[in-house]
C-alpha positions in Angstrom: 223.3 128.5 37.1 223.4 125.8 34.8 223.7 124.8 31.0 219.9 124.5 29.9 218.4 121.4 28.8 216.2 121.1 25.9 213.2 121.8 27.5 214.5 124.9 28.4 216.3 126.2 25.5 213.1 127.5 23.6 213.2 130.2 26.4 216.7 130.9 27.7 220.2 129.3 27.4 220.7 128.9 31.1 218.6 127.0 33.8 219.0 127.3 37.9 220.4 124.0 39.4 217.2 121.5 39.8 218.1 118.7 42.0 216.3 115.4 42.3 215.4 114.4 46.2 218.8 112.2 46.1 220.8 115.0 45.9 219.6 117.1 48.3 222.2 115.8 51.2 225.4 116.1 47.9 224.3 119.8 47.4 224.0 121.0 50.8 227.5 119.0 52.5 229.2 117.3 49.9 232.4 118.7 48.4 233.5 121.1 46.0 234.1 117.9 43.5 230.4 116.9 44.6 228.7 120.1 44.2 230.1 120.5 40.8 229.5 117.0 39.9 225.7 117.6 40.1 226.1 121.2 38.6 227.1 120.0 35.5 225.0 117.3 34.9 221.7 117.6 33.0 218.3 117.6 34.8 216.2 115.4 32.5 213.6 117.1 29.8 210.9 114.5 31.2 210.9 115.5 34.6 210.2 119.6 33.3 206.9 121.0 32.7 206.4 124.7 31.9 203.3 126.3 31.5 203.2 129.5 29.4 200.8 132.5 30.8 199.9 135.8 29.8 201.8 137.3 33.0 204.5 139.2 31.7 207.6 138.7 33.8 208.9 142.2 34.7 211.7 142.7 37.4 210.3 145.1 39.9 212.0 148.9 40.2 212.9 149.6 43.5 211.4 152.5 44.9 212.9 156.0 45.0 215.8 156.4 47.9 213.8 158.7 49.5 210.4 156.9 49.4 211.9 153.9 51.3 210.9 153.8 55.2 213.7 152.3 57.5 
């Protein structure tokens, strides 16, 4: 997780890491400097779109312990 942008901070003050194709190869093998480096930047508002629906977003209660089938 990341500092929000603007675009963001209407709905929440934290963002998950959104990397541009560029970084993919920094993210997944680069260093601990690297990794942080693109952490802590800010993804730019222009490249976000939301779209608001009337879904609401609920987490999901997992089922009883002994309604589970193993």
């Amino acid at each position: 997780m990341t500092d929000c942008n603007e675009a963001i901070r209407p709905i929440h003050d934290r963002m998950p890491v959104l990397l541009h194709r560029d970084e993919y190869d920094q993210w997944l093998r680069g260093g601990f400097d690297d990794i942080l480096a693109v952490q802590k930047r800010c993804f730019p508002d222009d490249l976000i779109s939301m779209r608001r629906t009337d879904e609401p977003w609920v987490k999901r209660k997992a089922p009883p312990a002994d309604q589970v089938l193993l």
